[in-house]
C-alpha positions in Angstrom: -2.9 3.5 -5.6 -4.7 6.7 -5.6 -7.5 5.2 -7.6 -7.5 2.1 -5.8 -8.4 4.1 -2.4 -10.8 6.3 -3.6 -13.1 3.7 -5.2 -12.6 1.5 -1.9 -13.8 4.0 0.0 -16.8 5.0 -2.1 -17.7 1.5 -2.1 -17.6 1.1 1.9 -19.5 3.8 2.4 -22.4 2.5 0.5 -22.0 -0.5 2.5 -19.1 -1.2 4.9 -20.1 -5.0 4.3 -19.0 -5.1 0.5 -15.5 -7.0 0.5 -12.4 -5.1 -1.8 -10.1 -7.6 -3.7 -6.8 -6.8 -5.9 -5.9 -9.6 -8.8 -1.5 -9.4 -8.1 0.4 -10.3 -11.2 2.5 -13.3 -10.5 5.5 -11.4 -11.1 4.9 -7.1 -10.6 7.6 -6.7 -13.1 6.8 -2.4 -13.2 6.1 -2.0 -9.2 2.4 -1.1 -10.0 1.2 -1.9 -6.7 2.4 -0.6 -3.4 1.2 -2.7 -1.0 2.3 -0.6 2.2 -0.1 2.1 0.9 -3.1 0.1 0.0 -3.2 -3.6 2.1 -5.7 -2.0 4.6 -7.7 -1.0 2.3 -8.0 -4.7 0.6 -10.1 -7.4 2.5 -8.0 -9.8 -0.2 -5.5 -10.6 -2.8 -5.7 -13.3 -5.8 -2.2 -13.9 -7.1 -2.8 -14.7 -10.6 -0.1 -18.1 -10.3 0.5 -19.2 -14.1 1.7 -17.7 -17.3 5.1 -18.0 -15.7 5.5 -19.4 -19.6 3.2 -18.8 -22.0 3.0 -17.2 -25.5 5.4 -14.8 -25.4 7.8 -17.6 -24.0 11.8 -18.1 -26.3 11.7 -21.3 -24.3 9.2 -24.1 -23.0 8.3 -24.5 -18.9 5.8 -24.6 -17.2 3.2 -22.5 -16.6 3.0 -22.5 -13.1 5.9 -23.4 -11.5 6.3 -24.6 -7.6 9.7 -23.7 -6.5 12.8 -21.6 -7.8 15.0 -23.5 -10.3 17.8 -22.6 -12.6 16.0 -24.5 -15.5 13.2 -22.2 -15.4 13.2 -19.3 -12.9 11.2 -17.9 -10.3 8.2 -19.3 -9.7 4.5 -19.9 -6.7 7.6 -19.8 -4.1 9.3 -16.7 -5.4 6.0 -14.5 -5.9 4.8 -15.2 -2.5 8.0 -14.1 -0.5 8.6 -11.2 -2.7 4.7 -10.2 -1.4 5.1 -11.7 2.1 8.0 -9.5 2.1 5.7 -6.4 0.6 3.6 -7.0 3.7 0.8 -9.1 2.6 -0.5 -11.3 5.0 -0.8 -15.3 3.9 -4.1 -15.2 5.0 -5.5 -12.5 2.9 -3.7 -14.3 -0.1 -5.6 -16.6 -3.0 -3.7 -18.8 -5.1 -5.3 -18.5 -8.7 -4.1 -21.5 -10.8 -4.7 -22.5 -13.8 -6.8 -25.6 -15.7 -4.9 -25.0 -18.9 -1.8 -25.6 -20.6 0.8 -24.1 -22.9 1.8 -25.6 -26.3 4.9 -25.3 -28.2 6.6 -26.4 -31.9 10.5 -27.5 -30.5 13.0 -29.3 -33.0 14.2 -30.6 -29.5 12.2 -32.9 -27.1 14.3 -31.8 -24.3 12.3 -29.4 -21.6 13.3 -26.3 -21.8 13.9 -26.3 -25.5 14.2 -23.4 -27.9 10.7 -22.5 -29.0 10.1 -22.4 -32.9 6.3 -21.7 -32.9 3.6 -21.2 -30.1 0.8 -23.2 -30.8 -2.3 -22.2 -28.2 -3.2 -22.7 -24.3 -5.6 -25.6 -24.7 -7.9 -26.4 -21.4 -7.7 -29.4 -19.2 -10.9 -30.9 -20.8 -9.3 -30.9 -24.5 -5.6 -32.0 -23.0 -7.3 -35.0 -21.1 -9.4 -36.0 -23.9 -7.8 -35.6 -27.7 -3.9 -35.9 -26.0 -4.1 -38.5 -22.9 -7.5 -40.2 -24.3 -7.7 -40.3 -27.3 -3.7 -40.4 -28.5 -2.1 -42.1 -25.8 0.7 -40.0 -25.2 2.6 -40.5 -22.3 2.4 -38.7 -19.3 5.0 -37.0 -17.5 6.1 -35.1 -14.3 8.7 -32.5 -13.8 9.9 -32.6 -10.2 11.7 -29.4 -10.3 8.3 -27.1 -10.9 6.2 -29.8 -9.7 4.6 -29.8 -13.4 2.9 -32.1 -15.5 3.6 -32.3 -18.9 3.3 -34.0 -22.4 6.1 -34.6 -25.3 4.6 -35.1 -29.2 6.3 -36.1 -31.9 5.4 -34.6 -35.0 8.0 -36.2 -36.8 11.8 -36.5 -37.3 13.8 -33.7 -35.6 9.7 -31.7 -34.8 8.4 -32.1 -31.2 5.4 -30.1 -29.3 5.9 -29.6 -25.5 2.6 -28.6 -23.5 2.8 -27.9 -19.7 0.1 -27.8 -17.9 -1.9 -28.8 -14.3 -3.3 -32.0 -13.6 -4.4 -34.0 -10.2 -0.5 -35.3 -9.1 0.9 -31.0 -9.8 -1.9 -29.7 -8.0 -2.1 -32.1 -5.4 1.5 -30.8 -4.7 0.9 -27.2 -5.1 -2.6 -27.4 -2.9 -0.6 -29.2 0.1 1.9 -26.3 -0.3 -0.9 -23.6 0.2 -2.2 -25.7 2.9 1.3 -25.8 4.7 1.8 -22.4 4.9 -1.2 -21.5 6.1 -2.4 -19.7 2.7 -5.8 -18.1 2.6 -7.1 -20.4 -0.2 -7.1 -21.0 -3.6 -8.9 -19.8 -7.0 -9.0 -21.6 -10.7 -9.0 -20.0 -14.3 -11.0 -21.0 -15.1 -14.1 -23.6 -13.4 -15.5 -26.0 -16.5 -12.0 -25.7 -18.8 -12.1 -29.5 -17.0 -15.9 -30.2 -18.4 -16.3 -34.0 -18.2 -13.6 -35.0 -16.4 -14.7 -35.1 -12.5 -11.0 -35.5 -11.0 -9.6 -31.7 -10.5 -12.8 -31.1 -8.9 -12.7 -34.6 -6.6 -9.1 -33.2 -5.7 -10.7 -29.6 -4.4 -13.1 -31.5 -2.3 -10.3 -33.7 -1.2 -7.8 -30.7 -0.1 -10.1 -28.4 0.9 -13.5 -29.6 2.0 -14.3 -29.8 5.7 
């Protein structure tokens, strides 16, 4: 915190115009930042809302979840209370979310299944275009995180799971921001959807004036 202050006020008095903002992990799992010291001193905050799952996952989910659920924990729901309840403002808050998936090896097809083997965090553009396109595999919604995802069989008793964000689970997850009057929202990362015009036609959708 100490750092965080000084540099914010060396910055403001070169120019009091230049705007401070804090990346917030989506889960402060070691209490790293405390917000009752420092939230004056930030004009705004980007919670970083994925990796929920990822590579270091023992099981598959999603990698940004919508709501608390007993299949797959905390998630966007949880992480904004727990910093609502820090004393961060909705307003001053960005939703980061991501245009990539996660991919795991399973020897079950069930979600939520034991991971044998991480496989990578492909982008939207490659998930839309080898997977959907090009392979035909099925599409699928989770309504418990409000998550898209795909099942492939590699062969008997071998399965891949990948999660990921697509127009119907951020549709769901932009009219949540919306609701609650949430400052706004951020992507990781603009072009991972290269090609494919429909995440962006959705921004302009929810968010345009």
């Amino acid at each position: 915190k100490i750092f965080i202050l000084e540099v914010t006020k060396k910055i403001k008095q070169i120019n009091p115009e230049y705007m401070i903002s804090l990346c917030l992990y989506a889960e402060d799992w070691n209490n790293i930042f405390d917000i009752k010291i420092i939230d004056s001193y930030i004009d705004f905050y980007t919670l970083m809302g994925y990796d929920y799952y990822g590579e270091f996952s023992k099981t598959t989910g999603p990698v940004t979840p919508l709501k608390k659920s007993m299949k797959f924990g905390n998630g966007l729901e949880t992480s904004v209370k727990t910093y609502q309840n820090e004393g961060i403002q909705l307003d001053k808050l960005i939703i980061g979310l991501p245009y990539y998936g996660a991919e795991w090896y399973t020897r079950s097809s069930e979600i939520g299944a034991i991971v044998k083997r991480f496989k990578s965090h492909p982008p939207y553009k490659s998930i839309r275009e080898y997977y959907i396109d090009s392979l035909g595999i099925t599409l699928q919604f989770d309504p418990k995180s409000s998550s898209s995802y795909l099942l492939i069989e590699d062969s008997i008793n071998h399965f891949r799971q990948l999660f990921f964000e697509d127009v119907k689970s951020l549709s769901t997850k932009y009219d949540w921001i919306k609701n609650n009057k949430i400052g706004g929202v951020g992507i990781w990362a603009l072009g991972y959807d290269n090609g494919y015009p429909e995440l962006w036609n959705l921004l302009t959708e929810k968010f345009s004036q």
